[in-house]
C-alpha positions as CSV (number, residue, x, y, z in Angstrom):
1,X,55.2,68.1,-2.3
2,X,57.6,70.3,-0.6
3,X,58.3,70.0,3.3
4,X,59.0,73.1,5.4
5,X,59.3,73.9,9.5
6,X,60.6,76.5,11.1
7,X,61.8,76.7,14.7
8,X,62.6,80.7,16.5
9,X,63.7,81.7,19.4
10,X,65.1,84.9,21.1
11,X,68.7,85.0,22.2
12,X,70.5,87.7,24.4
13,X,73.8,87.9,22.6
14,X,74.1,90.3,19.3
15,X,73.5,89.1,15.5
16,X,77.3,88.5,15.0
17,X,77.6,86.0,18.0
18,X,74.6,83.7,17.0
19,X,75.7,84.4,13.6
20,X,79.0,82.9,14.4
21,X,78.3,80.1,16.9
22,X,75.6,78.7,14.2
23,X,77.9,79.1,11.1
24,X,80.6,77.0,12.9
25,X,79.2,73.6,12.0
26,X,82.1,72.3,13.9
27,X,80.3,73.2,16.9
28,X,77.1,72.0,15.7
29,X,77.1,68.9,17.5
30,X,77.2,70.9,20.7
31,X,73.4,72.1,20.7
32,X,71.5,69.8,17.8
33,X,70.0,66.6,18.8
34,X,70.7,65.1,15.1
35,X,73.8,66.4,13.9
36,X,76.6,65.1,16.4
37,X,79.8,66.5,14.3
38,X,80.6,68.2,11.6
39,X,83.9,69.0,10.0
40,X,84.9,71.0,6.9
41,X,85.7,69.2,3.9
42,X,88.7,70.0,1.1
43,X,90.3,73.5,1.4
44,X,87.5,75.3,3.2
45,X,88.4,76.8,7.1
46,X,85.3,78.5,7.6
47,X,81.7,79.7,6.6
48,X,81.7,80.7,3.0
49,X,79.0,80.3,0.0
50,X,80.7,77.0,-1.5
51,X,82.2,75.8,1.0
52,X,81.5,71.9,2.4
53,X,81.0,70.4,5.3
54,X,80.4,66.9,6.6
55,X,77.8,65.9,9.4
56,X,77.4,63.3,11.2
57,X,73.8,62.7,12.1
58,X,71.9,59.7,14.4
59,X,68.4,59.7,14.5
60,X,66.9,57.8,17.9
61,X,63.8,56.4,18.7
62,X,62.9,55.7,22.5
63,X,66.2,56.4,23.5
64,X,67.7,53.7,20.8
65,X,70.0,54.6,18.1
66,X,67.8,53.6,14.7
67,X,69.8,54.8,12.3
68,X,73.6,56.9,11.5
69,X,74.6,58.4,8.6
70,X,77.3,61.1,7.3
71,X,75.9,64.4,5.0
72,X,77.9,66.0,2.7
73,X,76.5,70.0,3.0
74,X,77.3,73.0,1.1
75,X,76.7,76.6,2.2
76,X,74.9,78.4,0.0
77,X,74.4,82.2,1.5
78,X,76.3,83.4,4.1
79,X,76.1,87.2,5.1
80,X,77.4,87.5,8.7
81,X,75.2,88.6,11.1
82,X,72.1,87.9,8.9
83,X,72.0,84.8,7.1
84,X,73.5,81.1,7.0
85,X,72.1,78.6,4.7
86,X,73.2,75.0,3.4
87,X,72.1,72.2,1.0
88,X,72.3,68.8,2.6
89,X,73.3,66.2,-0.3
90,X,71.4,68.3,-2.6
91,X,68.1,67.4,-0.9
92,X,67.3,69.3,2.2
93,X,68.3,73.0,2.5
94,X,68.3,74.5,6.0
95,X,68.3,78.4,6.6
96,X,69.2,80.5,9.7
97,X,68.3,84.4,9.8
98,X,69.3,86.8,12.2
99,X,67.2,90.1,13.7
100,X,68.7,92.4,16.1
101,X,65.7,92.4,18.2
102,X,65.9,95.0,21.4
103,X,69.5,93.5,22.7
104,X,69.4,90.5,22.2
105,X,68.9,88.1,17.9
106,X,66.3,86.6,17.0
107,X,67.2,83.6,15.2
108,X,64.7,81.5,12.9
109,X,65.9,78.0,11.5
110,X,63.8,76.5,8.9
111,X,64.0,73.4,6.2
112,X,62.6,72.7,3.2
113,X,62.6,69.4,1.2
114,X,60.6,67.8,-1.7
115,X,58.8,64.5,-0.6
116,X,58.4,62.6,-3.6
117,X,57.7,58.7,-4.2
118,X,57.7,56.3,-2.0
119,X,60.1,57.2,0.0
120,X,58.2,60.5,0.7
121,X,55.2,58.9,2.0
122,X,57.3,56.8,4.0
123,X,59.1,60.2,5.5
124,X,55.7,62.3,5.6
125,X,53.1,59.8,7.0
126,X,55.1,56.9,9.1
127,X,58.3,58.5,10.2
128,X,56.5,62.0,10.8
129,X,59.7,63.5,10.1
130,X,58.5,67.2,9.2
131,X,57.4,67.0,12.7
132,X,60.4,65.4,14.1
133,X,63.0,67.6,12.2
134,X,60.8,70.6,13.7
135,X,61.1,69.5,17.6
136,X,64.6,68.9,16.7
137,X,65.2,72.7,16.0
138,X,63.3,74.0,19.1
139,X,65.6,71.8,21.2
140,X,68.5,72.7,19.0
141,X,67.5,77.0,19.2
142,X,67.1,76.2,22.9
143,X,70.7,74.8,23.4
144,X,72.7,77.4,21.6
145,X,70.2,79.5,24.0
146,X,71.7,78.6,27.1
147,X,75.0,78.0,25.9
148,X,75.2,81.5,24.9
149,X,73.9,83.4,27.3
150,X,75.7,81.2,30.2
151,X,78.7,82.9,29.3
C-alpha cells in the first residue's frame, strides 16, 4: 500500500528563491519540525540529480524526544525553479514543485512511501504517521513562509 500527503502553500518571493532556500538542505533544519540538519555527503556542494545528503531527524511526542535518527537522501530531479525531489534511504521520496502564481510561488511538498508488513501497520494505524508527516509539512511550508518574506 502506498502512503502519500501533500502540504501547499503560497509564498511572496519568486520560483528561484523558494526553489533555492528548499534545495539547500543545509538549511532545512531551519523551517522543518523533523529534519534538524542536513549536510552534503562525498563530493557534492550543492543541489544536483545524484547528489547526497545526510539528515538528521527527531521525531517528538508531547514535547518528548521519542526517537533520533540520521537519513542518507539522494536528489533525484532537480530543475531550478520548478522541481526538487529526493529518496530517503531508498524508502520515502519527497517532492517539491514550484508555480509562479501572480508574484509570489506556490510551493507543493508531498511524500510517498510503500507500507508493507508489519511494520507498515505499525506506521499506518498506531503511529498515524501519514498524518503526522502531513502536519509536519504545513508547519514546515509555513516557516520557510515567514522566513522568506520577513526579509
Amino acid at each position: 500500500m502506498t502512503s502519500t500527503g501533500s502540504a501547499t502553500l503560497l509564498i511572496d518571493r519568486s520560483p528561484d528563491v523558494v526553489w533555492a532556500a528548499i534545495a539547500d538542505i543545509t538549511r532545512m533544519g531551519e523551517w522543518s519540525p523533523e529534519c534538524i540538519a542536513g549536510r552534503w555527503k562525498g563530493d557534492a556542494t550543492g543541489p544536483a540529480v545524484g547528489a547526497e545528503f545526510e539528515g538528521d531527524n527527531v521525531a517528538k511526542l508531547a514535547g518528548r524526544t521519542v526517537k533520533k535518527w540520521t537519513t542518507t537522501s539522494k536528489v533525484t530531479a532537480c530543475e531550478p525553479g520548478a522541481l526538487f525531489e529526493f529518496s530517503a534511504e531508498g524508502y520515502t521520496t519527497w517532492r517539491y514543485t514550484f508555480a509562479a502564481e501572480g508574484s509570489g510561488t506556490r510551493v507543493t511538498e508531498t511524500f510517498s512511501y510503500e507500507a508493507k508488513g508489519f511494520q507498515g501497520f505499525v506506521y499506518e494505524k498506531i503511529l498515524m504517521r501519514k498524518r503526522m508527516m502531513t502536519k509536519g509539512m504545513q508547519r514546515t511550508l509555513a516557516r520557510l513562509k515567514a522566513a522568506l518574506e520577513a526579509k
